[in-house]
C-alpha positions in Angstrom: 53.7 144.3 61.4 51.9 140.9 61.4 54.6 139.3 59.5 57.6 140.7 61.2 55.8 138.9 64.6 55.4 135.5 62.6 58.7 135.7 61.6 60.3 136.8 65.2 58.5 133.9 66.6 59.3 131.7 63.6 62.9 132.4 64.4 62.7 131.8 68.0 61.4 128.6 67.4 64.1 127.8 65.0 66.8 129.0 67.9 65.4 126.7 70.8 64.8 124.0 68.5 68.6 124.4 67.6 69.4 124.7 71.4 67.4 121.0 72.3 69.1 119.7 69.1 72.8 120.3 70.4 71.4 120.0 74.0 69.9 116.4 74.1 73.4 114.2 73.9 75.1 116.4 76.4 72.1 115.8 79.1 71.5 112.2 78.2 75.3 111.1 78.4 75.5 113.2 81.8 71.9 111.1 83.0 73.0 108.3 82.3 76.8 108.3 83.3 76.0 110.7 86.5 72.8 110.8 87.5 71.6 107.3 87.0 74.7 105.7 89.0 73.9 108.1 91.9 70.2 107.3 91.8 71.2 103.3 91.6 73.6 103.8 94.5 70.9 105.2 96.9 68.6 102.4 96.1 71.6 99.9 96.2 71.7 101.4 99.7 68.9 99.8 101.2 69.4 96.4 100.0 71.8 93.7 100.8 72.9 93.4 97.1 76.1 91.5 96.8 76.9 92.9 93.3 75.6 90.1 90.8 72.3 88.6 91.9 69.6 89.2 90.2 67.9 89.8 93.1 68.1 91.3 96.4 66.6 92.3 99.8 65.5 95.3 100.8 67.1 96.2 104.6 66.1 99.2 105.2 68.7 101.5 107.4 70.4 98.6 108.0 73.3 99.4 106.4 73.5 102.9 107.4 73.3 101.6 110.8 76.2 99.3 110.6 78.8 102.4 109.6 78.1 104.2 112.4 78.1 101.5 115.1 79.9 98.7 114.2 83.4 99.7 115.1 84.8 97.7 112.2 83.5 100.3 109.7 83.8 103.1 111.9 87.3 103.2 112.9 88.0 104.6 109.7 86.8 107.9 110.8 89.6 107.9 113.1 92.2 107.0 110.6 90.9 110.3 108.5 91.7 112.0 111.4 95.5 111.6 110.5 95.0 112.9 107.2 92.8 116.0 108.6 95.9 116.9 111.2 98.4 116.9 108.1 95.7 118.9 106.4 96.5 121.4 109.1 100.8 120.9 108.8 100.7 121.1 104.4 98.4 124.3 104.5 101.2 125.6 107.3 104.1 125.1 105.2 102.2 126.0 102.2 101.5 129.4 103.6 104.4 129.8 105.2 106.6 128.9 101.8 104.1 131.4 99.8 104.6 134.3 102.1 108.8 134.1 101.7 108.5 133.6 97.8 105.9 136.7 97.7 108.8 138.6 98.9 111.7 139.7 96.3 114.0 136.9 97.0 116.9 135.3 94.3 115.7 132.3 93.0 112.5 132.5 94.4 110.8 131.3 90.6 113.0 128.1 90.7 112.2 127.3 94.9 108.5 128.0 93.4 108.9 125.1 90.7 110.0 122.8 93.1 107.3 123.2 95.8 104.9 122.7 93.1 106.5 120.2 91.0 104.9 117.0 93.5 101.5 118.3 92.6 102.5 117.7 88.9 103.0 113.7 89.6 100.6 110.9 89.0 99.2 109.1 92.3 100.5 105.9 91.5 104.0 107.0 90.8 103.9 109.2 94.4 103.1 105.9 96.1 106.0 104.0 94.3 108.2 106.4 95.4 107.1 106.4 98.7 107.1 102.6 99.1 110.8 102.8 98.3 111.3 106.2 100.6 109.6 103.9 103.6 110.8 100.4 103.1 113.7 98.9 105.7 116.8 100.4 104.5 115.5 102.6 102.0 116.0 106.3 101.8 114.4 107.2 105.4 116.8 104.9 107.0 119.5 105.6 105.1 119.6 109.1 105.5 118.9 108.4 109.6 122.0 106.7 109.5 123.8 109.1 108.2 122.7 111.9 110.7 123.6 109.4 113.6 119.6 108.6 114.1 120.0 105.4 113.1 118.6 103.6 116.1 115.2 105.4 115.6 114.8 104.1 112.4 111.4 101.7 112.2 108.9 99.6 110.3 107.6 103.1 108.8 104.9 101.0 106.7 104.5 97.3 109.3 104.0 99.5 112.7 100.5 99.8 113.1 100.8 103.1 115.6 102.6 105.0 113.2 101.9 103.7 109.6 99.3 106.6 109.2 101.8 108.9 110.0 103.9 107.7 107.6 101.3 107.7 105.0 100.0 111.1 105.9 103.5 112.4 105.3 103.4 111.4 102.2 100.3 113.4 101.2 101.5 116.3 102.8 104.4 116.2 100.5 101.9 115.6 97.2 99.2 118.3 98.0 101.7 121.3 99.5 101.9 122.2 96.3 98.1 122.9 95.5 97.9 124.9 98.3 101.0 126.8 98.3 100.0 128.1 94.6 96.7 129.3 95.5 98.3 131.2 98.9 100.4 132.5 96.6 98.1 133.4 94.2 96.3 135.1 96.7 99.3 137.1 98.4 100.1 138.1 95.0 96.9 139.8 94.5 97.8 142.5 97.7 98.7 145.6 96.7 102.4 146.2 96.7 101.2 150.2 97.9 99.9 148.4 101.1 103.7 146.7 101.7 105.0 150.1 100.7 103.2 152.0 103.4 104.2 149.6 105.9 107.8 149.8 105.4 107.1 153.4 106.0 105.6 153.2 109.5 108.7 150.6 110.2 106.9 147.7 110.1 108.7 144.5 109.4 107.7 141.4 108.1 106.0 139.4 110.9 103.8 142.1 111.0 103.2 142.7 107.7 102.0 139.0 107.7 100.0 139.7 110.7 98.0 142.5 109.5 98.4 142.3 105.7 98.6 138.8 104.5 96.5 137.3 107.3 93.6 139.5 106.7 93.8 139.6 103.0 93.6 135.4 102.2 90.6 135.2 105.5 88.5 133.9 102.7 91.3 131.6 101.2 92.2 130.3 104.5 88.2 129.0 105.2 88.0 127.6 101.7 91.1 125.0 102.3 90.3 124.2 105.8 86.9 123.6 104.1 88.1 121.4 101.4 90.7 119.8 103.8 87.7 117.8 105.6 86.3 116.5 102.2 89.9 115.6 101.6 90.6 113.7 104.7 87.6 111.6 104.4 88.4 110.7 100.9 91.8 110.2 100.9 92.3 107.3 98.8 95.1 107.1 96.0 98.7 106.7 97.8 97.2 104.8 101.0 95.7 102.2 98.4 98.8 101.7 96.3 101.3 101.7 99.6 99.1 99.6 101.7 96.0 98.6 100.1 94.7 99.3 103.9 96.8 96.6 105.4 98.2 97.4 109.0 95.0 99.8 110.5 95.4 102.2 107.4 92.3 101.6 106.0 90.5 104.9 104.8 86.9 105.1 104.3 87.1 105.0 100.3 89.6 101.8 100.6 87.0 100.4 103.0 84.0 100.9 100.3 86.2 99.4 97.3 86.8 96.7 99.3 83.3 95.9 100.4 81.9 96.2 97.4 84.5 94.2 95.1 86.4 92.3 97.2 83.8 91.4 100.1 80.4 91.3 97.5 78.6 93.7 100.0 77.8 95.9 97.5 74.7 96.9 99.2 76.7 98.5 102.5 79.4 99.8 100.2 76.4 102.1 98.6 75.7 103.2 101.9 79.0 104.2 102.5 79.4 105.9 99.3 76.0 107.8 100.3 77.6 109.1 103.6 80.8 110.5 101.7 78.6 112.0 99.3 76.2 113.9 102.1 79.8 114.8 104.3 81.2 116.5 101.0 77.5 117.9 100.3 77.6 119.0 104.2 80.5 120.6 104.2 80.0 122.4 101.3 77.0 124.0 102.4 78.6 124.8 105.6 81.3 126.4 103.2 78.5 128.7 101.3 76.7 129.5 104.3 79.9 130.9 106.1 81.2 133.0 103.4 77.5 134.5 102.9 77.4 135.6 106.3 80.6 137.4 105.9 79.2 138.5 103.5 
């Protein structure tokens, strides 16, 4: 009996040395490429570090104070709120796209192929094809033209008041996808006894998106409108490559690349990165907290 507990804890020994063994790369490469950088970037925060010195000053909220009341660095908060309205028009059409291809409709697996297929694309090819969609007598204007709107057509990407429109669209058109193959997924999941029971008690299918679809993707609904403010703060790839934040369409991440690598204020740009890091962190909590209470 005294052996068999030797060699029981022999063997556990054996099994979480094993586990340490296998365990110590995976935790040192995520310290050192994850961790560490976040740690540096708080400290970074509270310095005037311009990127390459060896040494620095330490500010204090200094930084932190400039974001939020320097109007410079702030107005990008307002330029998020473009992408966070077109959060609200892709997660319509997503959902409303999703609820007619739930339905048994001809072709509907080709019509879902397309709405997904922008999703599919890389960033930098999106904003390419946008730049050419956009530019004076490109695609936009050509096709105005040919409707007889010709004399609306504009500097889509050199009119300040309407470049973030312009630019929002262009997300709208990338992400639809993402969202309208989770709705799906979701309406896909209701049970087609539920439809069936309906149809009985004459219901059509306004109302069997009113009190079947709509209650069944509640949770679904929260989740995006959740991720759709982390979004809008961070939008980032295709206003980069169409504008590089030229013409008041700066977003906040542009605004942090630029500070830190093409301005040297690498110090505020850390402070920035901070903020974005305790929205996303904020929002998410506010996520958990609201689906626990439904709970």
């Amino acid at each position: 009996m005294k052996y068999l507990k030797i060699s029981n804890w022999g063997y556990s020994a054996q099994r979480i040395f094993i586990i340490c063994a296998f365990s110590i790369i995976p935790l040192a490469l995520l310290f050192t490429f994850a961790y560490l950088p976040v740690i540096n970037m708080f400290k970074y925060s509270f310095t005037d570090w311009n990127g390459y010195s060896k040494r620095f000053d330490y500010v204090g909220f200094e930084n932190y104070t400039r974001i939020f009341s320097d109007p410079e660095y702030f107005k990008v908060f307002i330029v998020s709120l473009y992408y966070f309205v077109a959060t609200f028009v892709q997660m319509g059409l997503a959902l409303y796209f999703a609820t007619i291809l739930s339905f048994k409709i001809r072709g509907k697996n080709f019509f879902k192929g397309i709405l997904f297929f922008p999703y599919l694309l890389n960033g930098v090819a999106i904003g390419f094809i946008f730049l050419f969609f956009f530019k004076p007598d490109g695609t936009l204007d050509t096709l105005m033209q040919a409707v007889g709107l010709g004399q609306y057509t504009q500097l889509w990407l050199g009119n300040p008041n309407i470049i973030n429109v312009s630019l929002a669209g262009a997300s709208v058109w990338r992400y639809m996808g993402f969202n309208f193959i989770i709705f799906l997924g979701a309406i896909s999941s209701i049970q087609k006894d539920v439809y069936e029971a309906s149809d009985i008690d004459g219901a059509n299918r306004w109302q069997q998106f009113l009190h079947i679809i709509l209650p069944s993707i509640t949770r679904i609904l929260q989740l995006n409108l959740i991720l759709a403010i982390s979004g809008a703060i961070s939008a980032f790839d295709i206003p980069y490559i169409m504008t590089d934040g030229s013409n008041g369409s700066e977003t906040f991440v542009i605004q942090t690349v630029h500070l830190a690598f093409k301005y040297g204020k690498l110090g505020l740009a850390s402070a920035m990165a901070v903020v974005l890091l305790f929205i996303v962190i904020l929002v998410t909590l506010v996520q958990r907290v609201t689906m626990k209470g439904e709970e």
